[in-house]
N, C-alpha and C positions, 0 to 999 in steps of 0.2 A: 665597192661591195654591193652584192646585187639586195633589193629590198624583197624581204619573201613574207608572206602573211604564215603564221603561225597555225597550223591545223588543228592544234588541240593543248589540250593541261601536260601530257606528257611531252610534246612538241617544245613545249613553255620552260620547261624543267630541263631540259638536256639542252638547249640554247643557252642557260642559267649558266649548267654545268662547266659545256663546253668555254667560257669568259674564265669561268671559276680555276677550271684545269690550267689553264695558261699563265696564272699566276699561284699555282700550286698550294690553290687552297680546297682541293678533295678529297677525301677520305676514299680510301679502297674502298668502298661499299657503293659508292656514290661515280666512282671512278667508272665499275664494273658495268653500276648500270646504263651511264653514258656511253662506253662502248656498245654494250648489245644493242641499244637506243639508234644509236647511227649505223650500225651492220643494218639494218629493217627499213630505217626509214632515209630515202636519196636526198631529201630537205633541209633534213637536220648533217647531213654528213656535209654538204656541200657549205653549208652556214658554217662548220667548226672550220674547216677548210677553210674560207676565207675570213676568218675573225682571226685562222692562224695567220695567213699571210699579210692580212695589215698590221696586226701586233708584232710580227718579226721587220715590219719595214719603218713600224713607228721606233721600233727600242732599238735599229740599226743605224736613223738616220741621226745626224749630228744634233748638240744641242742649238738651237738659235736664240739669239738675242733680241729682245723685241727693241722693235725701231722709235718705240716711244718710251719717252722717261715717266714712269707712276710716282707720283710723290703725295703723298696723304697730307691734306689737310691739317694745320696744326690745331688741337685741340686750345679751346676759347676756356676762359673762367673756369680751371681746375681748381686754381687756388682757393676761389669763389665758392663751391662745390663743400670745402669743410668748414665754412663760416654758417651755410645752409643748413649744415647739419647739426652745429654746436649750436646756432640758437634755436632749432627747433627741438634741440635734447634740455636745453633751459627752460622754455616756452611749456615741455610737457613736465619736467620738475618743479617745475612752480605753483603747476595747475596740482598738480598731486602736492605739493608741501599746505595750497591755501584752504584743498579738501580737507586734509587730513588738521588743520588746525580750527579750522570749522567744526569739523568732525566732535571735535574732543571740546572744545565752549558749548554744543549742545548737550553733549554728555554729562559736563558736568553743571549746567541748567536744570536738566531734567530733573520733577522730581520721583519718588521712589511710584508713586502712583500710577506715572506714564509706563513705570517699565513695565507694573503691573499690568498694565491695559495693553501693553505692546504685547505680552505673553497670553494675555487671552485672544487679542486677535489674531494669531499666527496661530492658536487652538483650533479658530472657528475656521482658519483657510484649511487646516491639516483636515476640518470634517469634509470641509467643502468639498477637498479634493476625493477623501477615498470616496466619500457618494459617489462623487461624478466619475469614478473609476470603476466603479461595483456597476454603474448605469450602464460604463460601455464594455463591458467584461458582460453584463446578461442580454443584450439586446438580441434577438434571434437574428441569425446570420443568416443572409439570401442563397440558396444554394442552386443549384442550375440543374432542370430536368432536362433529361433526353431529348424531349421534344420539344424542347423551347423554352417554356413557360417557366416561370419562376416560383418557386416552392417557399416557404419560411420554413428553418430548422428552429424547433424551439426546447 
């Protein structure tokens, strides 16, 4: 098969085609246009022409038998593999059973005071936050003049 540089995006596309049509994966539309593609261009006519005649001598010639034996590697510590993963499904149920038992001796330590104070400090982060939102919600935004220079929109 002779090697030919491709001239162009449409050159690209009907090389595409012409592989495509030989395994009868084109649409009439597509079909159509590879034809007229090669009537015009000697390039592209001569490339389907020979990608015809290797592919009718690859799927003509017999199957061979390759002269060497592949045999895959046998897989090491599968067994291994679900011990790895039940103790690290223990490893994380434990961390979560010792949280959550934690969890619940602080709770019920706490007195009603703390909750109190837990409820106004999540007060003062809720101010904290809309200020610092209203801060960058009005800040004048940089907008770009014509000619370069940087304007403030306020």
């Amino acid at each position: 098969m002779r090697t030919m540089r491709s001239p162009g995006r449409r050159c690209d596309r009907a090389r595409e085609y012409a592989s495509l049509r030989l395994d009868g994966e084109l649409s009439d539309f597509e079909r159509a246009l590879l034809d007229s593609h090669i009537e015009r261009c000697p390039s592209c006519r001569a490339f389907a022409d020979d990608l015809l005649g290797l592919t009718g001598q690859l799927r003509s010639a017999p199957m061979a038998r390759p002269e060497l034996a592949l045999t895959l590697p046998r897989r090491r510590f599968v067994a291994f593999r679900g011990v790895q993963v039940s103790a690290a499904a223990a490893a994380v149920m434990s961390v979560v059973g010792i949280g959550t038992l934690f969890g619940m001796l602080n709770t019920n330590a706490s007195s009603p005071r703390v909750g109190t104070a837990k409820l106004a400090s999540m007060a003062s982060e809720n101010r904290d936050f809309r200020d610092l939102r209203r801060a960058v919600l009005t800040t004048p935004q940089i907008e770009r003049h014509p000619r370069g220079l940087a304007m403030f929109d306020i």
